[in-house]
N, CA and C of each residue as an Amber inpcrd file, in Angstrom:
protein
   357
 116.0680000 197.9160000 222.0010000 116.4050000 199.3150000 222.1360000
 117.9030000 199.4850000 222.3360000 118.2800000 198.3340000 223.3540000
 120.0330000 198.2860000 222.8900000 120.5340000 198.6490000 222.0090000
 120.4720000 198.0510000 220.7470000 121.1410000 198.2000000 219.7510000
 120.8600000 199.2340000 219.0430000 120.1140000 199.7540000 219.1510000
 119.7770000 201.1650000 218.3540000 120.3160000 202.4110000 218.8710000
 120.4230000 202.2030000 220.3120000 121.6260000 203.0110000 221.4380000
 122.6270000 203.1950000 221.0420000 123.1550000 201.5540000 220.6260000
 124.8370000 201.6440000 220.2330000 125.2040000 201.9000000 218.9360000
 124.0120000 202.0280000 218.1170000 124.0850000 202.5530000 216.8320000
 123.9740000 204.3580000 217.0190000 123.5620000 204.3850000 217.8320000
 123.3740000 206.0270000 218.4280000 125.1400000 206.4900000 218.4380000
 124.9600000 205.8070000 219.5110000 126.8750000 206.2490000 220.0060000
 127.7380000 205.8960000 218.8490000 127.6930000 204.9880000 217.8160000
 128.3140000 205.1370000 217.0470000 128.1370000 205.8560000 215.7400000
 127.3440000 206.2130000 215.9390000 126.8000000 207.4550000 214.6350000
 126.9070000 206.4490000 213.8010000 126.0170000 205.6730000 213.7090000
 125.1610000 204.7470000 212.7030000 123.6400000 204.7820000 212.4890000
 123.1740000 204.7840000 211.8780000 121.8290000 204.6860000 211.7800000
 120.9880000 203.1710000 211.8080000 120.0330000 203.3440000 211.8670000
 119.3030000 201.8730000 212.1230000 117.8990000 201.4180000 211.4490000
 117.8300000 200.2210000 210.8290000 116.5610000 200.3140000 210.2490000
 115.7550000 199.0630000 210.6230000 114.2030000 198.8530000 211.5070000
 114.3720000 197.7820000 212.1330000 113.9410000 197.0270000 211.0530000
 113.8340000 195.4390000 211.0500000 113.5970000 195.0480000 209.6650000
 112.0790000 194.4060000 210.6630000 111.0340000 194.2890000 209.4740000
 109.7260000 193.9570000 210.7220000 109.0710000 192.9930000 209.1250000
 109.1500000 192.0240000 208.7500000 108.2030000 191.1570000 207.7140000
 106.9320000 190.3980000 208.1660000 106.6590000 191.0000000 209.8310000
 105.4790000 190.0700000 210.2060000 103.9430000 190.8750000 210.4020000
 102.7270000 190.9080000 210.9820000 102.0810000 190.6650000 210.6650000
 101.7270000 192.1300000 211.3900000 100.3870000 192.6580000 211.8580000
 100.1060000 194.2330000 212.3470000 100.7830000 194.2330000 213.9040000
 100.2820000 193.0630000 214.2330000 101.1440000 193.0380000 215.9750000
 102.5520000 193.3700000 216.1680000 103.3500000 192.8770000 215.6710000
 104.5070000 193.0210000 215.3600000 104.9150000 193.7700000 215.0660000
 103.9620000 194.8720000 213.8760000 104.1180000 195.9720000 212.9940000
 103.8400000 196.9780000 214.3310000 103.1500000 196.8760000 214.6790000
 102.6600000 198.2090000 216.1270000 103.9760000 197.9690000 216.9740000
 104.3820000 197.1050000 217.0380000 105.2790000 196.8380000 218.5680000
 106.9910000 197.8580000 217.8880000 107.5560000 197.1900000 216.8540000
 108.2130000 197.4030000 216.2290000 108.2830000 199.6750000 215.7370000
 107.1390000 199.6470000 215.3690000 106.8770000 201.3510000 215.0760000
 106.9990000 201.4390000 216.6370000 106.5620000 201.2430000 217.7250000
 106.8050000 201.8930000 218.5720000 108.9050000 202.4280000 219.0870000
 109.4040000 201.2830000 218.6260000 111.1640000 201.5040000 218.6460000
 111.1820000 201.8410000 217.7100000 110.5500000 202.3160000 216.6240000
 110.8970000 203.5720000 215.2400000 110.6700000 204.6190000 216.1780000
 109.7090000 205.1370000 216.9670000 109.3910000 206.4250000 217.5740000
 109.9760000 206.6270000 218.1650000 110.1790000 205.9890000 219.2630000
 111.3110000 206.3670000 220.4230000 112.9840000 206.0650000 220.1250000
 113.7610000 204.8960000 219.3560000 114.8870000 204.7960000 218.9110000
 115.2500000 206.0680000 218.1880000 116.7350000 206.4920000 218.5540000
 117.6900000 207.1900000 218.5150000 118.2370000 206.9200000 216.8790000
 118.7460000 207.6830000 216.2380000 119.1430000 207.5100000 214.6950000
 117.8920000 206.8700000 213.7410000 117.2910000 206.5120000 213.6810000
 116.3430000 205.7640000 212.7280000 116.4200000 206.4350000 211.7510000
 116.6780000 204.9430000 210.5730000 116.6760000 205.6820000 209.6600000
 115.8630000 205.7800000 208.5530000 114.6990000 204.2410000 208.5610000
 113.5100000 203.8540000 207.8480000 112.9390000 202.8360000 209.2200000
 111.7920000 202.5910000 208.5610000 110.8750000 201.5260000 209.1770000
 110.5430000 200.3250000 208.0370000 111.0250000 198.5510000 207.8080000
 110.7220000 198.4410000 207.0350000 109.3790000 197.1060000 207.6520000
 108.2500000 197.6180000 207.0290000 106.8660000 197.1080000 206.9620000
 106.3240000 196.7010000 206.0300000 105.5560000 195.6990000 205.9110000
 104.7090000 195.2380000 204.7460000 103.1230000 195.4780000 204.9490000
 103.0220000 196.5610000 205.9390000 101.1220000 196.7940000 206.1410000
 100.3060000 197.1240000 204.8910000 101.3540000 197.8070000 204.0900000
 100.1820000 198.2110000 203.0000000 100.3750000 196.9760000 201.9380000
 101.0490000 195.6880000 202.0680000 101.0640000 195.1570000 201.4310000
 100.1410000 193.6110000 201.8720000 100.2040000 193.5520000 203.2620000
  99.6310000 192.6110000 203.7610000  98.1410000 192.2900000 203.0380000
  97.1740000 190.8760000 203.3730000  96.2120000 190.3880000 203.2470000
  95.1720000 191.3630000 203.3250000  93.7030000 191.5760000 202.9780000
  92.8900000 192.6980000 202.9060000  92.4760000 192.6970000 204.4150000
  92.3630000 191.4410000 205.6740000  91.8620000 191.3100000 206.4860000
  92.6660000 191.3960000 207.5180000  93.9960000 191.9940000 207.5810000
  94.9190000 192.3410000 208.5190000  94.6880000 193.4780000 209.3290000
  94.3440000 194.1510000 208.5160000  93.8250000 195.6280000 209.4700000
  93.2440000 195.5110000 209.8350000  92.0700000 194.5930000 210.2130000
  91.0550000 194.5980000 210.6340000  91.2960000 193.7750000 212.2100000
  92.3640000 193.2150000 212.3630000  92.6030000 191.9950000 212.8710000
  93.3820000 192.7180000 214.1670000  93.7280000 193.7880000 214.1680000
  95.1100000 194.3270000 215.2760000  94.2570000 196.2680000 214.8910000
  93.4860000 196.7280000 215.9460000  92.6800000 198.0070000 215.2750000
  93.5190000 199.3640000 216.2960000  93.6280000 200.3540000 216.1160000
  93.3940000 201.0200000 214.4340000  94.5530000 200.4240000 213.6760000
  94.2190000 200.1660000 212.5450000  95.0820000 199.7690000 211.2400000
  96.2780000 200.9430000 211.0940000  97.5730000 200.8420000 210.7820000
  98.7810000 201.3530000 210.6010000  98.0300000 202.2450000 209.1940000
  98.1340000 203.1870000 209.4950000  98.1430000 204.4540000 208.5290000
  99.3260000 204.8940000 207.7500000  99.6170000 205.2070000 206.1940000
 100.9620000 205.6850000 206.0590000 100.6810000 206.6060000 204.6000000
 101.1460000 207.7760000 204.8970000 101.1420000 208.9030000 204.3120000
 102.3680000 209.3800000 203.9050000 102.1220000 209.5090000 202.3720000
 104.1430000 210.2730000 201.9000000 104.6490000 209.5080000 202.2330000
 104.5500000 208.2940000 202.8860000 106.0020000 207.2900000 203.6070000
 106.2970000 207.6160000 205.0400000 105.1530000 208.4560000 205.9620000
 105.4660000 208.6490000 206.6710000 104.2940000 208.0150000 207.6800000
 104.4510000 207.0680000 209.1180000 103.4870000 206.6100000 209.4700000
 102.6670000 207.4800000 211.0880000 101.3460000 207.5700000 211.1190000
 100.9420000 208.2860000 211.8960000 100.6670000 207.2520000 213.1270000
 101.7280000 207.8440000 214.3200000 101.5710000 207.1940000 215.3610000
 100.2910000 206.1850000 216.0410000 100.4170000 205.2220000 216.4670000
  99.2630000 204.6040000 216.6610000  98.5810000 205.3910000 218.2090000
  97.8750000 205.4460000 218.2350000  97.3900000 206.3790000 219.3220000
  96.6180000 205.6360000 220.9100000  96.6170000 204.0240000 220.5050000
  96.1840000 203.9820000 222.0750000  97.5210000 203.5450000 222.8140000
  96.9970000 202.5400000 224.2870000  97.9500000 202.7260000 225.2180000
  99.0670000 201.1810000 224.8870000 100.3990000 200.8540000 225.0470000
 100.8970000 199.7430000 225.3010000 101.7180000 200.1420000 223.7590000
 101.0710000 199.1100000 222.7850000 102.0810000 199.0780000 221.6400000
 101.1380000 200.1510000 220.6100000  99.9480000 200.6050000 220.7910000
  99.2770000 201.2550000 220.4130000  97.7810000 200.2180000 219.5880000
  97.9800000 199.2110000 219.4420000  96.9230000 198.8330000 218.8430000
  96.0730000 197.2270000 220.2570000  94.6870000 197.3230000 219.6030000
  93.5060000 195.8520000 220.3290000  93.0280000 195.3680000 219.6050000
  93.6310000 193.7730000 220.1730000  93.2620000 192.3360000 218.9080000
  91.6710000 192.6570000 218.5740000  91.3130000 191.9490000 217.7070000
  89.9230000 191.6320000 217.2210000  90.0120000 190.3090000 217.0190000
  89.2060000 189.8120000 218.4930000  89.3000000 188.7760000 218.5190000
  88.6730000 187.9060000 217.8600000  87.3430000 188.2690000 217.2920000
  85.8360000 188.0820000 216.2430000  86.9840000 187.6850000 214.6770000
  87.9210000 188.8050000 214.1810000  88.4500000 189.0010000 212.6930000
  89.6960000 187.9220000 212.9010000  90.0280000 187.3010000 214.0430000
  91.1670000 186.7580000 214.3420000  90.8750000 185.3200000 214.1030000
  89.0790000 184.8740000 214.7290000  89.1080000 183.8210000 214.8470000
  88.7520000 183.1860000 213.2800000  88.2370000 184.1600000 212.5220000
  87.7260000 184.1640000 210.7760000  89.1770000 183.1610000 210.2720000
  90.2320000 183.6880000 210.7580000  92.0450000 183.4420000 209.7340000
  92.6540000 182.6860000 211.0080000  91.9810000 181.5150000 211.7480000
  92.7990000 180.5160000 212.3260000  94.6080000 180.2970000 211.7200000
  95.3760000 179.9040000 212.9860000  96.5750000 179.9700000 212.2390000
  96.7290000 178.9720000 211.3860000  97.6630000 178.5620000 210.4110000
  97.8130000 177.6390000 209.9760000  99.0400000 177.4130000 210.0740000
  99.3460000 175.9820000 210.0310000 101.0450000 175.4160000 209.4620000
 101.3050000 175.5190000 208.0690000 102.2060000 176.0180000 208.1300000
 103.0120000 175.9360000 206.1730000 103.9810000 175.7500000 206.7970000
 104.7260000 174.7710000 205.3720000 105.5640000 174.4500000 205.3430000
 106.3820000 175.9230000 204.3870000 107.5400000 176.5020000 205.0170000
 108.1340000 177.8150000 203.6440000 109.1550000 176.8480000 202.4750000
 109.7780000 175.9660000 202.5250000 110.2020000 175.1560000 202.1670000
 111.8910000 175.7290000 201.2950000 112.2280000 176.6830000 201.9510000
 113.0660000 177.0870000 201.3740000 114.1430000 177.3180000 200.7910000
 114.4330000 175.6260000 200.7300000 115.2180000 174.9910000 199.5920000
 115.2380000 174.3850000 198.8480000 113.4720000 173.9370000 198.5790000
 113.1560000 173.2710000 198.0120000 113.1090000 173.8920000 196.4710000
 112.6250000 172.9590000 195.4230000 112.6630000 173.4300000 193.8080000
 111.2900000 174.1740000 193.9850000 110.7960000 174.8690000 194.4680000
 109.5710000 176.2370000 194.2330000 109.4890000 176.7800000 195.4620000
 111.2470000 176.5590000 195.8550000 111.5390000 178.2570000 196.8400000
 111.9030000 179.3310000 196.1960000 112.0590000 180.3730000 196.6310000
 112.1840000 181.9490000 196.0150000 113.9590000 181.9720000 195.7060000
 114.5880000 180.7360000 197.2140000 115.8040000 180.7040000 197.0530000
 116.5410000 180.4210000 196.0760000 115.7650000 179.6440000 195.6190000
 116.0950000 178.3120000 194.2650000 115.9470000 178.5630000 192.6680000
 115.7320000 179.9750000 193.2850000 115.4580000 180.5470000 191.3470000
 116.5100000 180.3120000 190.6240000 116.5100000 180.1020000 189.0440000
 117.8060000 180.2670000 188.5420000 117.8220000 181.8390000 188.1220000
 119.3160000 181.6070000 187.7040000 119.8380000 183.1670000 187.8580000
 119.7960000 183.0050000 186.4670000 119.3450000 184.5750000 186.1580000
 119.0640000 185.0290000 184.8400000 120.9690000 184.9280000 184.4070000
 120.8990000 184.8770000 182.8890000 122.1760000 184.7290000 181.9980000
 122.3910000 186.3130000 181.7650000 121.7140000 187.0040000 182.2020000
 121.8630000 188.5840000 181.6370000 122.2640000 189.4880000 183.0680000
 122.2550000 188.3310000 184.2050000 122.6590000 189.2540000 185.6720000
 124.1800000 189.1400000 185.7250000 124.4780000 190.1830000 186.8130000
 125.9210000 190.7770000 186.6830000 126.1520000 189.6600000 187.3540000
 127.4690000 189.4630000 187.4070000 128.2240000 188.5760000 188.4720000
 128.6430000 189.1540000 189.9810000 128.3770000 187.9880000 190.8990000
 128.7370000 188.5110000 192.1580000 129.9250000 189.6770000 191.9090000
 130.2640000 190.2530000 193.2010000 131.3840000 191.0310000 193.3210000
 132.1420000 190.2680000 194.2360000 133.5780000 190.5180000 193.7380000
 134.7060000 189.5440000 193.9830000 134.7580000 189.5440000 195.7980000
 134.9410000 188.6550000 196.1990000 135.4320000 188.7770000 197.8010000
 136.2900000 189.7220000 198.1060000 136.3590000 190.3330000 199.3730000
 137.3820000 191.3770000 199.8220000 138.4210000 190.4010000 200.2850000
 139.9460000 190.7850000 200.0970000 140.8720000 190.1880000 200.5230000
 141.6430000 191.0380000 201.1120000
């Protein structure tokens, strides 16, 4: 919430970045609601696994792009502990330098070139 303060006072806006899972996603919308300047929320709920919503209840709702507050008490959402134990965690490796990381793509011959360094 700090930093969204001092993005306040500096007349900046703020966008929290959130790529993890509904828990995270509830905790996170809650400093979209209450943080000062906001200026998006960025979430992957409607993109997540079919069994995520089910897993962290009520499921993140989003309408027009706009999301409807979660309505119980704390971060607004209660594990399911039954849908939780179905998707045990697992280890992966992300491997993200390896030759079939996302990092490691080659660059198309038809993309622009970086933009020059500021000097």
């Amino acid at each position: 919430m700090a930093a969204a303060e001092l993005c306040e006072a500096a007349s900046f806006s703020f966008a929290p970045h959130n790529a993890s899972g509904p828990v995270a996603t509830a905790a996170t919308l809650q400093l979209a609601l209450v943080g000062p300047a906001l200026l998006m929320q960025e979430m992957f709920a409607p993109l997540e696994t079919e069994w995520k919503h089910r897993a962290a209840l009520p499921a993140v709702e989003i309408h027009d792009g706009y999301v409807t507050p979660l309505p119980g008490p704390g971060i607004g959402v209660v594990l399911n502990p039954e849908e939780m134990a179905r998707h045990p965690y697992a280890v992966r490796d992300m491997d993200l330098f390896g030759a079939n990381s996302l990092l490691s793509r080659p660059v198309r011959d038809d993309a622009a070139a970086p933009p020059a360094p500021l000097t």
